[in-house]
VEXZA-95630 format. One record per residue (C-alpha): residue number from 1; residue in one letter; x negated, y negated, z negated. Coordinates in nm, 2 decimals, padded with zeros to 4 digits, always signed. Layout:
REM VEXZA-95630
 num residuo      X      Y      Z
 NUM       a      X      Y      Z
...
***
This chain:
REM VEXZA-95630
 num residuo      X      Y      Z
   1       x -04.06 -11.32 -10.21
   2       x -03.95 -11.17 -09.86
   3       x -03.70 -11.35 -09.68
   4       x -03.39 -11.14 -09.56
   5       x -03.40 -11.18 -09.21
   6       x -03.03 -11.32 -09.06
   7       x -02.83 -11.34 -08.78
   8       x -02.80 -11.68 -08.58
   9       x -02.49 -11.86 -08.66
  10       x -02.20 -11.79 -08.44
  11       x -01.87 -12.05 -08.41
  12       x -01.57 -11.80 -08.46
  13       x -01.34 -11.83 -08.21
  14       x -00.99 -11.82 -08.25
  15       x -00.87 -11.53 -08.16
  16       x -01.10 -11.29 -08.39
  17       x -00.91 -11.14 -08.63
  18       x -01.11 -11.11 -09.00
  19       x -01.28 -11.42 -08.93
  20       x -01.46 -11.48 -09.26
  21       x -01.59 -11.10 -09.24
  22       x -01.74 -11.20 -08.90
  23       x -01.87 -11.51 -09.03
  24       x -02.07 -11.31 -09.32
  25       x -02.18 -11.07 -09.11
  26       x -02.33 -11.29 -08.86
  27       x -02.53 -11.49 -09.18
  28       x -02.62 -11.17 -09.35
  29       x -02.67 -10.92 -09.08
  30       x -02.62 -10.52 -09.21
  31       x -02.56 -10.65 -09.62
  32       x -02.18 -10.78 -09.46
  33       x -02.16 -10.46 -09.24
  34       x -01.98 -10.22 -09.44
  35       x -01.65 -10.47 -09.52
  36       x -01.60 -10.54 -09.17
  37       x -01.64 -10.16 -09.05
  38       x -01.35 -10.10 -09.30
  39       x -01.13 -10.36 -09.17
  40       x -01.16 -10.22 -08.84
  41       x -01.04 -09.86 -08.95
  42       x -00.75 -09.89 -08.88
  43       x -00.84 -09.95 -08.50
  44       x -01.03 -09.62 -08.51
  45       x -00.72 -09.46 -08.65
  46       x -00.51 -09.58 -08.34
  47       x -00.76 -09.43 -08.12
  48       x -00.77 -09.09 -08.28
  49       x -00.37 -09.10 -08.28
  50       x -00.37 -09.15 -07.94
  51       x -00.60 -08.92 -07.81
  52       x -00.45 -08.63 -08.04
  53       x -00.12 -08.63 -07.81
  54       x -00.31 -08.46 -07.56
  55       x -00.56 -08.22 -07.76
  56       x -00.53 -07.89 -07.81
  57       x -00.44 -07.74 -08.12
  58       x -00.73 -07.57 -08.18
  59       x -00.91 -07.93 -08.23
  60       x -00.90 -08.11 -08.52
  61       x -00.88 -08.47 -08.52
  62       x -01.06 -08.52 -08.86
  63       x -01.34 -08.37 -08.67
  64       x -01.35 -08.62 -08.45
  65       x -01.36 -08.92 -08.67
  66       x -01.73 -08.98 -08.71
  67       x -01.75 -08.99 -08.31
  68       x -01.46 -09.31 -08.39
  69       x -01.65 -09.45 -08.65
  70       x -01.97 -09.42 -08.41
  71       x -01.82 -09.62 -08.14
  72       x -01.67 -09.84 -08.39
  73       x -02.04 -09.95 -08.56
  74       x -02.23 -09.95 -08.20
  75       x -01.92 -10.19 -08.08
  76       x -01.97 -10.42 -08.37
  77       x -02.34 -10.45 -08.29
  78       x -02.31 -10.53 -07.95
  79       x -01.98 -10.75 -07.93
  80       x -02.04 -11.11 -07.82
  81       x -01.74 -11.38 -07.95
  82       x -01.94 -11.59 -07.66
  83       x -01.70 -11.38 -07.42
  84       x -01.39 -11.51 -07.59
  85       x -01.25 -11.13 -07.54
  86       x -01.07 -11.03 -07.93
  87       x -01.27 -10.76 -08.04
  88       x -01.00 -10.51 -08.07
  89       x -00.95 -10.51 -07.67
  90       x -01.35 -10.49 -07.66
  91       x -01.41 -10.23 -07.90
  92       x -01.10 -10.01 -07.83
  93       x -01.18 -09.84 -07.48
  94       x -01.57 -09.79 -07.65
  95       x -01.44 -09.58 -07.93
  96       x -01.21 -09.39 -07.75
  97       x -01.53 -09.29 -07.52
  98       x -01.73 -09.20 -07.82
  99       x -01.46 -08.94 -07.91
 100       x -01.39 -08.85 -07.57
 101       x -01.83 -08.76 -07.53
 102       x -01.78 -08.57 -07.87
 103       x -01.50 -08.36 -07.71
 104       x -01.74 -08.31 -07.37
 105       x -02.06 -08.21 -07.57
 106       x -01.81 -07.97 -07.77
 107       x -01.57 -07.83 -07.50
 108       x -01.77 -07.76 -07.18
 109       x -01.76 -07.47 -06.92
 110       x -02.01 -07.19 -06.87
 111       x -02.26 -07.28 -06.58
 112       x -02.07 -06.95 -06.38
 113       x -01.73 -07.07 -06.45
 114       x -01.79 -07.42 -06.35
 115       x -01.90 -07.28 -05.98
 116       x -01.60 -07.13 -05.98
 117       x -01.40 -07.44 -06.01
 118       x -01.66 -07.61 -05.76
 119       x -01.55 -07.31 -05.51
 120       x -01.22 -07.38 -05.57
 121       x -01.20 -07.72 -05.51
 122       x -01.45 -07.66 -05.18
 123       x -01.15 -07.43 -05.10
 124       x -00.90 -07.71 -05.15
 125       x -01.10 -07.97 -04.96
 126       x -01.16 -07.74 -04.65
 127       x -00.78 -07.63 -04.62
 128       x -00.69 -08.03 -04.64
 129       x -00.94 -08.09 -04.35
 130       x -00.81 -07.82 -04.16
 131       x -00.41 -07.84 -04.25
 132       x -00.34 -08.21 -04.39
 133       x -00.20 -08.06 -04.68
 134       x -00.26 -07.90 -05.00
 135       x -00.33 -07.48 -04.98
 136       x -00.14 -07.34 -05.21
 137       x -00.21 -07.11 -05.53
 138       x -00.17 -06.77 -05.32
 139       x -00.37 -06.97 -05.03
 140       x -00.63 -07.03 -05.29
 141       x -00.65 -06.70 -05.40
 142       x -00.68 -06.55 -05.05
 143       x -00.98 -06.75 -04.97
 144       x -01.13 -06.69 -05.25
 145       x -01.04 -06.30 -05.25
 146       x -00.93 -06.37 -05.65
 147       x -00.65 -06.22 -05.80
 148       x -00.35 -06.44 -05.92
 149       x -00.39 -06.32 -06.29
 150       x -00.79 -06.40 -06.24
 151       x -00.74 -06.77 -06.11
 152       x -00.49 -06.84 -06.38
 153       x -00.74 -06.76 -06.61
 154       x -00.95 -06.97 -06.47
 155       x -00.72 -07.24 -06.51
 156       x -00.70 -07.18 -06.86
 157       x -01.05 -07.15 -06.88
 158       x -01.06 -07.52 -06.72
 159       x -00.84 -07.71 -06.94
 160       x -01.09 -07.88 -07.17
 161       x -01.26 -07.98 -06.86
 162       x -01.04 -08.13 -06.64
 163       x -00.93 -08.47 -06.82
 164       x -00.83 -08.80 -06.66
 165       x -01.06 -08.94 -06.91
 166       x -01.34 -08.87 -06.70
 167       x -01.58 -09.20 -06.72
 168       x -01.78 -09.38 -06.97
 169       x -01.75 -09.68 -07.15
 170       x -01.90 -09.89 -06.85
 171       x -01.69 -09.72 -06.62
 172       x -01.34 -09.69 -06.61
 173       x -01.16 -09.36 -06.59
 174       x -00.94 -09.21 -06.40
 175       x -00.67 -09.27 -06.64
 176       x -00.72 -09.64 -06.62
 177       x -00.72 -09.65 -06.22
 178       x -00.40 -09.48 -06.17
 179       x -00.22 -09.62 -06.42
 180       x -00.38 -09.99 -06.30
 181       x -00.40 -10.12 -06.62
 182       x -00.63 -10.46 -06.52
 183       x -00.54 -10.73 -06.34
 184       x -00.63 -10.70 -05.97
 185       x -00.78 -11.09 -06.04
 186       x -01.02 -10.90 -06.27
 187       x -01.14 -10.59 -06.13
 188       x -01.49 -10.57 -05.91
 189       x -01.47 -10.47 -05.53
 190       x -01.56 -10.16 -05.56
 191       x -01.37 -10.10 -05.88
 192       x -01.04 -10.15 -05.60
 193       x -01.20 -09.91 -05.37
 194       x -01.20 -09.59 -05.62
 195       x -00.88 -09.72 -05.70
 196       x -00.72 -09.70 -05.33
 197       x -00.93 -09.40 -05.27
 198       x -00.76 -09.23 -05.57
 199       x -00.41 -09.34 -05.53
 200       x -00.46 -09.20 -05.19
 201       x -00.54 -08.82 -05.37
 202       x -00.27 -08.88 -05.60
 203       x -00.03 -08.87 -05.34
 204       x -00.15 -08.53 -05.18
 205       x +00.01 -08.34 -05.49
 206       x +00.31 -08.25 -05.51
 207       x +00.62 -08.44 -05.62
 208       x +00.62 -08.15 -05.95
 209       x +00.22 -08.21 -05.97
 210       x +00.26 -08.54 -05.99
 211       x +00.55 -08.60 -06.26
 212       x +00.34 -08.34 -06.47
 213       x +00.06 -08.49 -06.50
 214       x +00.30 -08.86 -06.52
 215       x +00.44 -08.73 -06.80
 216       x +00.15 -08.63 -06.99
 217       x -00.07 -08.87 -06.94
 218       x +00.15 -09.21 -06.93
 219       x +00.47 -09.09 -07.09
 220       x +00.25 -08.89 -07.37
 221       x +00.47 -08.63 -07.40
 222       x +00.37 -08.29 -07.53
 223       x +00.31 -07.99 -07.29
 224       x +00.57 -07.80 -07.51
 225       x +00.80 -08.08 -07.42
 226       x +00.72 -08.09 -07.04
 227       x +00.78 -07.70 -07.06
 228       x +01.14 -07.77 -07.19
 229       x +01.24 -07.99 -06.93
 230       x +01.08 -07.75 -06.63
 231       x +01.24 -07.44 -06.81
 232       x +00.89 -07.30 -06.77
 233       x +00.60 -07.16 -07.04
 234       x +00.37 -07.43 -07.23
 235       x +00.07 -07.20 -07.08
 236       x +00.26 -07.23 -06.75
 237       x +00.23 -07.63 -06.74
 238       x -00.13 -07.65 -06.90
 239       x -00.24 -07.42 -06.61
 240       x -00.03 -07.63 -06.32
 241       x -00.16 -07.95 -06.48
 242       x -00.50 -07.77 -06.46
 243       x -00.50 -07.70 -06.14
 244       x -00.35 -08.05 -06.05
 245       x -00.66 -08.21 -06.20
 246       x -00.88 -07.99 -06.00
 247       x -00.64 -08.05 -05.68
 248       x -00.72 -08.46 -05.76
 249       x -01.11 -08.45 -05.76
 250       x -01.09 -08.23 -05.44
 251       x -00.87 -08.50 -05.27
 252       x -01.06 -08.75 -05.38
 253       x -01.40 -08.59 -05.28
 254       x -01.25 -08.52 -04.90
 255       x -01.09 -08.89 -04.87
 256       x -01.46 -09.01 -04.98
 257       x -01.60 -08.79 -04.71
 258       x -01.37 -08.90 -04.44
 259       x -01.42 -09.28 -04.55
 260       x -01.80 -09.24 -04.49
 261       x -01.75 -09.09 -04.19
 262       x -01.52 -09.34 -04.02
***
């Protein structure tokens, strides 16, 4: 009679949660699987309820709760207790990416749209080279010989698009670097770099650019909400935070140039 092939034998550390799930999964491989994915639902569920803050309405989140339960299973198979990290902090920034790829491969811009944004931001960069500052949405227009109604379509068009949450689960996004979530002790030289290099583009917006996208992105409040306290339009703030984003990576790209050139 055929064996079942097992796992080697792991000593769980103390600081795994559902210990005696781990241990049967590592002696009976895929047979122990299914009771320690459901013990970790509830971390998918954080993830989802997170990320929905900031979706728009047209998105469903139960839609996006196979991506979750993707990341959680491909976490679980390639977690390492050897590392001593708890598997909630290792498997938490891996589902969110799964989700955040299903919202990319579902939500992305039209190849003649997206050269409109790279124009824009080529726009943005040039003017910065030129001025030291940011151009603003009239200057942008005029270069671009676009109407105001036209570029705020754009914007709107955009939205999906331009996300903090750029990155991948090996990389860390943009999110993650302003806010300088990790312990300097911990992060990789170059990790600091794209760090310094993108603190330097947040500081090129504006002070209302910059409270916009602070509210949204570490305060977690609603657009609706942000609209409230600016006394402005919910589709006026999703545009302006928009257009901040795009303002960010063409920062970013000219303070890369100028660091390579110096």
């Amino acid at each position: 009679m055929m064996q079942m092939e097992t796992t080697p034998c792991r000593v769980v550390s103390d600081n795994l949660s559902h210990a005696k799930l781990w241990e049967a999964y590592w002696e009976q491989g895929d047979v122990a699987q299914d009771a320690l994915l459901e013990a970790y639902l509830p971390l998918t569920r954080r993830v989802l309820e997170r990320i929905s803050i900031r979706l728009p309405s047209h998105v469903s989140v139960k839609d996006l709760s196979q991506a979750a339960l993707l990341g959680l299973y491909k976490s679980l198979s390639s977690f390492d207790p050897d590392h001593q990290v708890p598997f909630e902090a290792y498997a938490y920034p891996r589902i969110r990416g799964a989700v955040l790829d299903e919202l990319r491969s579902t939500d992305y811009l039209s190849r003649g749209r997206r050269t409109r944004v790279d124009k824009v931001e080529s726009v943005i960069c040039d003017w910065m080279n030129e001025y030291s500052c940011m151009p603003s949405e009239d200057e942008i227009c005029t270069k671009l010989d676009m109407s105001m109604e036209t570029f705020h379509q754009l914007m709107d068009q955009v939205k999906p698009w331009c996300s903090l949450d750029a990155g991948d689960e090996e990389n860390a996004s943009l999110y993650n670097i302003v806010a300088d979530n990790q312990n300097a002790s911990d992060a990789t030289a170059q990790e600091k770099d794209i760090r310094h290099l993108l603190r330097e583009a947040f500081r090129q917006l504006d002070m209302r650019e910059q409270k916009i996208l602070y509210l949204y992105y570490f305060e977690e409040l609603r657009l609706s909400e942000i609209a409230e306290l600016y006394e402005l339009t919910e589709a006026r703030i999703s545009q302006i935070r928009a257009l901040s984003l795009v303002r960010l990576r063409a920062a970013l790209n000219c303070i890369s140039r100028e660091d390579l050139v110096s």
